[in-house]
C-alpha positions as CSV (number, residue, x, y, z in Angstrom):
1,X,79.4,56.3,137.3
2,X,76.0,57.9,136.8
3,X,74.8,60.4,134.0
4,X,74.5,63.3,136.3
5,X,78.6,62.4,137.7
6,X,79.9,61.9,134.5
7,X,78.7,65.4,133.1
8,X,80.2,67.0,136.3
9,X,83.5,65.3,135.8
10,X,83.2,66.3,132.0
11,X,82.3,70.2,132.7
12,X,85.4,70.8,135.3
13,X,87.6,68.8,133.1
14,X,86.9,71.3,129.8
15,X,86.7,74.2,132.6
16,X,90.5,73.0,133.5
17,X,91.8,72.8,130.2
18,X,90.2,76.3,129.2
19,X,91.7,77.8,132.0
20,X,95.2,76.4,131.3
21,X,94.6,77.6,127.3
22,X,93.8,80.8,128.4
23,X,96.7,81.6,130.8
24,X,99.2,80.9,128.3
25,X,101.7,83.2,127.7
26,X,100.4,86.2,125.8
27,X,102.8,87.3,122.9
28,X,105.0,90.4,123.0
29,X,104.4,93.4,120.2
30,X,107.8,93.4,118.1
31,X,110.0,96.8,119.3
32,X,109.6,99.3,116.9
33,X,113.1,100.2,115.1
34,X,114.4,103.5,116.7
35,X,113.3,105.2,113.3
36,X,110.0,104.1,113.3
37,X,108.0,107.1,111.9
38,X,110.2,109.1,110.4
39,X,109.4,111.3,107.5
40,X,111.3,110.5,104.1
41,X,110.5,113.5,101.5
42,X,111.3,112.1,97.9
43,X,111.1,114.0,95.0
44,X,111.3,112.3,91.7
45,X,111.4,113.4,88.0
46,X,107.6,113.1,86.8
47,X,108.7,110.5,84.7
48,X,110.0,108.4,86.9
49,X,107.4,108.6,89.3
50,X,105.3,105.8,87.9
51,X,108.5,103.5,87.9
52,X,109.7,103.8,91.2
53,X,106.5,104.8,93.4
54,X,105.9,101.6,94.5
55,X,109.5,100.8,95.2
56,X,109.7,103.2,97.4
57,X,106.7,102.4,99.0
58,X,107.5,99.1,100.0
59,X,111.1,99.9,101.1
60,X,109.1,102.7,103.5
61,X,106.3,100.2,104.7
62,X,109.1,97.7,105.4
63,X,111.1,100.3,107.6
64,X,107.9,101.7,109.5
65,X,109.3,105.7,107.9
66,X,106.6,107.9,106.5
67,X,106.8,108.7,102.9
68,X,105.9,111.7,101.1
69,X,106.5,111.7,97.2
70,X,107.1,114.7,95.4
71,X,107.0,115.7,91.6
72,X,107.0,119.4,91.8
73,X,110.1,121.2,91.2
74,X,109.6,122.9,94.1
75,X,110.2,119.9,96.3
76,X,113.6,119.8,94.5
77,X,115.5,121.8,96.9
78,X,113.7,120.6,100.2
79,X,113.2,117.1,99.9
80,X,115.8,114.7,101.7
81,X,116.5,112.4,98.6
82,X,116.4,113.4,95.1
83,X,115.9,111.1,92.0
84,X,116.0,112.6,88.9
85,X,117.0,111.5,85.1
86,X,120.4,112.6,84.5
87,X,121.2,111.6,80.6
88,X,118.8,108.4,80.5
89,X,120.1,107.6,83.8
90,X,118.3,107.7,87.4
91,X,120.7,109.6,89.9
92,X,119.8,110.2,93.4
93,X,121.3,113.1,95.6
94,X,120.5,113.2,99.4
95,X,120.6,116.6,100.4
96,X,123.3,117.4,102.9
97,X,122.1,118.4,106.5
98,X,119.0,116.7,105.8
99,X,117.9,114.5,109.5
100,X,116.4,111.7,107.2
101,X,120.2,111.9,105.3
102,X,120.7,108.1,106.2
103,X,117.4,106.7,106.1
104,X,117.6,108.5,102.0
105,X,120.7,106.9,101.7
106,X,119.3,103.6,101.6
107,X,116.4,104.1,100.3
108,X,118.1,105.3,97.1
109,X,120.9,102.3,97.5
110,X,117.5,99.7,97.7
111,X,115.3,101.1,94.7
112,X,117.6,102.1,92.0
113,X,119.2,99.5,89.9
């Protein structure tokens, strides 16, 4: 086999083994979790903000839910989960009604102690 043949038979064989690479199956994007997106208000006692603000965080990244984190008393009645220092002690309270009820639920089950 001559130069000029050989470089032929080289450029269709990479050209064949490209094309079969490339038509490989292509992979599928992960269903989002029926969820996905929702809006969990927290509010937490100022002091325990710095605590548990990062917990919460992941646990919401994990889950795909939007998180909003509030320390003003005002967010005390509104808010869908509640953590606040009851005698030394973190408590949560989800507030009844609330569409995010079950999504507070364990939230508050996977970042208090």
């Amino acid at each position: 086999m001559r130069v000029p043949h050989a470089t032929v038979a080289r450029l269709v064989a990479c050209s064949l083994a490209g094309a079969t690479l490339a038509c490989g199956e292509t992979p599928r994007p992960r269903p989002r979790p029926p969820d996905a997106g929702l809006l969990v208000t927290v509010y937490l006692a100022p002091k325990a903000a710095d605590r548990l603000a990062g917990r919460l965080q992941t646990v919401a990244a994990r889950r795909q839910w939007a998180l909003s984190i509030r320390t003003d008393s005002a967010a005390l009645a509104d808010a869908d989960l509640a953590i606040v220092d009851s005698a030394g002690t973190l408590v949560s309270r989800v507030r009844a009604g609330s569409p995010a009820a079950a999504q507070a639920r364990q939230m508050a089950d996977l970042v208090l102690p």
